[in-house]
N, C-alpha and C positions, 0 to 999 in steps of 0.2 A: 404332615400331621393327619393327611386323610390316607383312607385303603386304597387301592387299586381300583377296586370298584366303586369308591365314591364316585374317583376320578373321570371314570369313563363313563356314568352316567351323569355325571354333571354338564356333559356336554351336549347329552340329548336335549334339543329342543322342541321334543313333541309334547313333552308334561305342560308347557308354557299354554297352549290351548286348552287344556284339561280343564276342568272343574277344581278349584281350589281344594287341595288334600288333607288341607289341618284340621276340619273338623275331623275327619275319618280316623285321625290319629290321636284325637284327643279320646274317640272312643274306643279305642285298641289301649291308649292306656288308663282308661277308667276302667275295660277289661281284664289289663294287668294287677291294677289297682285291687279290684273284687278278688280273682284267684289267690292272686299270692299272699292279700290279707287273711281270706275266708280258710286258707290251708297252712297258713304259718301263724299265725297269732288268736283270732278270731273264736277258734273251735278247742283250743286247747285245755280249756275249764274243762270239758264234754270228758275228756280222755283221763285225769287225774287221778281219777279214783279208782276205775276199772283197770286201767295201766299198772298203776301201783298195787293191785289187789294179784294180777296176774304175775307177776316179777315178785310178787313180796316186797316191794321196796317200800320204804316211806314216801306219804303222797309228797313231801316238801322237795325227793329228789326227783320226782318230777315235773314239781312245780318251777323249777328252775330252767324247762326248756323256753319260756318265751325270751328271758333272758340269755341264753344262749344262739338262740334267734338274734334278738339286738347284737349280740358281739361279734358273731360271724360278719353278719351281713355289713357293720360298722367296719371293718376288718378288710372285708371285701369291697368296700365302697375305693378305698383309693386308687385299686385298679380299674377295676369297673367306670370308675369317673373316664379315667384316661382313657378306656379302648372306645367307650363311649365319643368322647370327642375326638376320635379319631373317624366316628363314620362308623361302627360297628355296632348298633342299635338294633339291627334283625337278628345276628348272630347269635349277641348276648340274649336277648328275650326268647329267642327259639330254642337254645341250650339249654336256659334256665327254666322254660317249662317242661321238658324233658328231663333236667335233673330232678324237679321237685316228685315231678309224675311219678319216676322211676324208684326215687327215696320212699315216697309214702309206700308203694307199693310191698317196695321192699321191708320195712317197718310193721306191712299189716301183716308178713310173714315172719319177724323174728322170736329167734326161741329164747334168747337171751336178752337181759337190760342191755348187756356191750352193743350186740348186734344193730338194739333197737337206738342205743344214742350216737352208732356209727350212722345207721343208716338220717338219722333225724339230723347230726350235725354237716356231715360231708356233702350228703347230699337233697335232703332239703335247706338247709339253712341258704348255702352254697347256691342253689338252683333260683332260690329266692331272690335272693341281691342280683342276681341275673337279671332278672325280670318284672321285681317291684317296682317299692317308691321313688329309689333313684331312676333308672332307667325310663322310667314312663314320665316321670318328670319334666328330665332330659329333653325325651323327644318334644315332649308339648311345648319347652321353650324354644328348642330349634326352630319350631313351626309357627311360633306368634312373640310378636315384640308390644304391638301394641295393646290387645289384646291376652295380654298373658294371663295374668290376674284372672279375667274371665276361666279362661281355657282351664289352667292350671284346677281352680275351683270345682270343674265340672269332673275333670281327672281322678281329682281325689275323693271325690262322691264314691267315689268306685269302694272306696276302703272303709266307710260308714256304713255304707247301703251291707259289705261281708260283715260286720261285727255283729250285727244280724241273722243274718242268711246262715251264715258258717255255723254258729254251733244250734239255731233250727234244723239244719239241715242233718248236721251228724246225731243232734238225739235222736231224732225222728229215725233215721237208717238204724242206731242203734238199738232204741227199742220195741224196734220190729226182730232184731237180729243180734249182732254182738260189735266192741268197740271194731274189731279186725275186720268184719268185712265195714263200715263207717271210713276206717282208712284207707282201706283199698277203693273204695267210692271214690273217694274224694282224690285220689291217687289216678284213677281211670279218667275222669274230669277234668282235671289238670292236662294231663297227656292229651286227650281228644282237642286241646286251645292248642297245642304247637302246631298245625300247620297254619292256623289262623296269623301267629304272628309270622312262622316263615314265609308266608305266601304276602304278607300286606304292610307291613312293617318298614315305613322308611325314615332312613334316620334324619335326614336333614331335605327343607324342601327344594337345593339349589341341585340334586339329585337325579330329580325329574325335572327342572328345569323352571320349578318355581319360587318364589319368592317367601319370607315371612308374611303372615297376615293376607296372603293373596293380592300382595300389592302388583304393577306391574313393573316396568325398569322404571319408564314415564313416572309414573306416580311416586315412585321411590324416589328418585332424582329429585322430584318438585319438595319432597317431605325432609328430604338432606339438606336442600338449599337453604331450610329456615330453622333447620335445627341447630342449637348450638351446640351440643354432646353428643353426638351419636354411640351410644353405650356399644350395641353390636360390632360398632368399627374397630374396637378395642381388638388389640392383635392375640394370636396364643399367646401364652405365659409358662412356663415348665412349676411344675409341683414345686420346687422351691425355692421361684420367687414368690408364688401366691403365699406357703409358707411365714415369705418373709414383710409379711403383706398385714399390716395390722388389724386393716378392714375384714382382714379373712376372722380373726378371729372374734372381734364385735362382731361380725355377725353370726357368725357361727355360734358362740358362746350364748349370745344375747338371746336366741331362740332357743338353744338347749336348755337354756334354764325358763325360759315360759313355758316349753316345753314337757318340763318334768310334772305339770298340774298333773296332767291325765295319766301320765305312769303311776304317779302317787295316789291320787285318789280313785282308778280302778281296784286298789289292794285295801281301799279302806273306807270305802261308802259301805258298803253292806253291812259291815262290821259295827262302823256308825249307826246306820242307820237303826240298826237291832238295840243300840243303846238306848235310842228314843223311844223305844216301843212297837218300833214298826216290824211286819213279820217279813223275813228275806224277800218274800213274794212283791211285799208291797217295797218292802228298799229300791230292789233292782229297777223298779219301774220307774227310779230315778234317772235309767238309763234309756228306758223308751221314751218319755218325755225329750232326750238330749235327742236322740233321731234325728227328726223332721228340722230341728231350730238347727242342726250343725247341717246339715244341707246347705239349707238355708243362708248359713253364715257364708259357708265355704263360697255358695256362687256370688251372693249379695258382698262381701266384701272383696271378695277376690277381683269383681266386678267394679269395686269402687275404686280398688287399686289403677286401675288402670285409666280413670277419669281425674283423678282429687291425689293432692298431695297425699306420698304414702306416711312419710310419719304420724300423722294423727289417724291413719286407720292400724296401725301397730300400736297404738297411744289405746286405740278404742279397744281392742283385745286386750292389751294391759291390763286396761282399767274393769272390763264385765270380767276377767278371771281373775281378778281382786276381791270383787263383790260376791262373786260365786263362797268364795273361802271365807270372806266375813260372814255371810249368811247361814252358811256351815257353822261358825264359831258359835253364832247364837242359839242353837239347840233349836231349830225352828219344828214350829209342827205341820203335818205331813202334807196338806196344800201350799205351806213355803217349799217344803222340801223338794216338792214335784219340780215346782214353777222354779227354783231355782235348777234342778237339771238342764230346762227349756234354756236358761238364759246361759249355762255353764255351755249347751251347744253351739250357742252364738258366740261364744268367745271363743273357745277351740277350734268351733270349725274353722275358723276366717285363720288361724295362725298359719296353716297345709300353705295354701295358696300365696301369702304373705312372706311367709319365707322363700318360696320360690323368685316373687317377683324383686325382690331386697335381691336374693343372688344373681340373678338374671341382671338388674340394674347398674349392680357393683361389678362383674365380674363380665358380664359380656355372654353371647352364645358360644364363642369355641371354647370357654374358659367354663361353662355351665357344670359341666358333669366331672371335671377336675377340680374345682371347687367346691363342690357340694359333698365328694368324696370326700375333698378331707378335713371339711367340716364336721363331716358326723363323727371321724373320728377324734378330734376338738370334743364335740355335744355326746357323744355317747357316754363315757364315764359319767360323765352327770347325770344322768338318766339314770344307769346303774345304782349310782349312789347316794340318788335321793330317793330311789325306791325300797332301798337296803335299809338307808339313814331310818327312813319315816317309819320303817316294821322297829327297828331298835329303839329309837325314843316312843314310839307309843310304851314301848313292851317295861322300856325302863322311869317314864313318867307317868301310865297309864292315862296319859291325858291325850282325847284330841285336841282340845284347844291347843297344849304346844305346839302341836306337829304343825297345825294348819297355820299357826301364829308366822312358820320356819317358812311354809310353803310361798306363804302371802309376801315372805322378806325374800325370797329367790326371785317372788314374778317381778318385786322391785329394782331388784339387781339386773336382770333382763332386759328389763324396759329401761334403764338408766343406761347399760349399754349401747340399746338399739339408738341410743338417740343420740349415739356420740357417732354413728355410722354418716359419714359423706355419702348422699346420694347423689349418684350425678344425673343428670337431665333426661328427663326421657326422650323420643324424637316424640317432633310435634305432631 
């Protein structure tokens, strides 16, 4: 199950001296994290209008690239998972910054819509799932057991901190200039991070000859002897037994649908928000308010995962993105409004981190990136089609209160799943 080159640097014993390597690769993929969100999801509002203005197209057929984003990349996860646990973590991330690089590139050049949603499907979507959520994921659990929770949290900062940056970044290029050179920017950016991940990129720490969490043989030995499960000891498993695996789909399932908050209510806070009276300006800033509190969550929870039983900090995300949507319900005015974004990023953030650690628990480190692949494709249709469902029942109820009433019953469906999940022990 590993490469050739796993193998033969596994054998080296001069990493074992080194300085512990996991942090370095939690910031390689909090890096992965930033690019591939800030150039695949992130900035795509920015491009809508002018996109469609240049093509002639309707803005809605190009509002459907982030969704095609999701389904590629959902698509591409179940290989992806496998070559990943196989040892192939430089490969895939150096590929895939190279595909993305070379797609946008290509993109800021096309003369056609075909051209432009060949080059956006093949090879950014494609270059993406290379390189993003899964595979940095991935490496972060390779590299910490006990620890993960933390790790994983700091990781996915990466992809908060772009939902920012990215389309700051491409207005500003923009209206200095036009959307084409904004993509080609962002396309040259991209490209300038592959040698960072080919040069530094390792996929597992037994590689170089070290350990999870920087433990040593001694100390690992002493942590086995008292543990009753050692989750990591779990052997590979092939795609389908995990398949055949119930836990694969409580969990999978169970976070796609707490999941679906934030697909659902980025497509209809503004829109909300306008009904209240508030002006787009002030709506959105429901989203700067979420900023700093989903940080926050992501390391503070992620953080607690790794100390404190995890069901009640998946219990505690349930519960603040419950409240987020009843608070919604109530037509609040615009100092609720705010201070409810602040606490919808405390419930969000901490979910990134949470799910990792839940898969990591259940399924083991060599079983990490094959499980998580085909979970999403498990949790993606959900995704898809409660972000579809929520545009159709507004459209046909004109109610928010329904929508959000539906939202509020999925995160309960979620959370009633996750709690039917066996976790097994973590080591001590």
């Amino acid at each position: 199950m590993t490469s050739d080159a796993h193998e033969t640097r596994a054998l080296d014993p001069v990493g074992a001296d080194r300085a512990f390597l996991g942090w370095p690769m939690v910031g390689l993929a909090f890096l992965a994290q930033f690019v591939a969100t800030g150039v695949t999801f992130a900035a795509i509002g920015n491009f809508i209008l002018p996109v469609s203005e240049e093509f002639g197209v309707a803005q809605t057929t190009i509002g459907i690239a982030p969704g095609l984003a999701i389904g590629m990349m959902g698509l591409m996860g179940v290989f992806v998972g496998r070559w990943l646990d196989r040892g192939l973590a430089r490969r895939l991330m150096s590929a895939g910054v190279v595909l993305t690089g070379v797609g946008l590139l290509g993109l800021s050049q096309a003369a056609t819509i075909t051209q432009a949603a060949l080059c956006w499907i093949l090879l950014v979507c494609t270059g993406g799932a290379l390189f993003g959520a899964l595979p940095s994921m991935t490496l972060v659990a390779n590299w910490f057991e006990r620890r993960r929770g933390l790790a994983l949290g700091v990781a996915v900062a990466g992809a908060t901190l772009a939902s920012w940056a990215g389309p700051a970044a491409a207005q500003l290029i923009m209206d200095l200039h036009d959307w084409r050179t904004a993509v080609a920017s962002l396309g040259a950016l991209t490209l300038a991070m592959a040698p960072i991940f080919g040069l530094f990129v390792i996929g597992r720490p037994e590689e170089v000859g070290q350990r999870p969490d920087g433990l040593g043989v001694e100390q690992e030995s002493a942590a086995d002897a008292t543990s009753e499960a050692l989750v990591d000891e779990l052997p590979p498993r092939e795609a389908g037994e995990l398949l055949r695996d119930p836990q694969l789909y409580l969990v999978a399932v169970g976070f796609g649908l707490v999941l679906t908050s934030p697909i659902v209510l980025v497509g209809l806070l503004v829109p909300f928000g306008k009904t209240l009276g508030f002006s787009q300006q002030e709506a959105t800033f429901f989203f700067l308010a979420m900023m700093p509190f989903s940080l926050a969550g992501k390391i503070l929870i992620g953080g607690l995962a790794d100390v404190a039983p995890l069901k009640p900090s998946i219990a505690l995300v349930v519960i603040v993105n419950l409240l987020v949507w009843g608070l919604l319900s109530l037509e609040p005015g615009y100092a609720i409004f705010v201070a409810t974004g602040a606490l919808y990023g405390v419930g969000i953030g901490g979910a990134a981190p949470l799910q990792g650690v839940l898969m990591g628990r259940c399924f083991g480190r060599l079983n990490f990136g094959k499980a998580s692949g085909l979970g999403g494709i498990l949790a993606i249709p959900l995704l898809v089609a409660a972000q579809i469902g929520s545009q159709l029942m507004l459209g046909a109820s004109g109610s928010y209160g329904a929508t959000f009433a539906v939202q509020a019953g999925l995160l309960v469906l979620g959370g009633a799943m996750l709690a039917l999940v066996r976790i097994p022990a973590a080591r001590a």
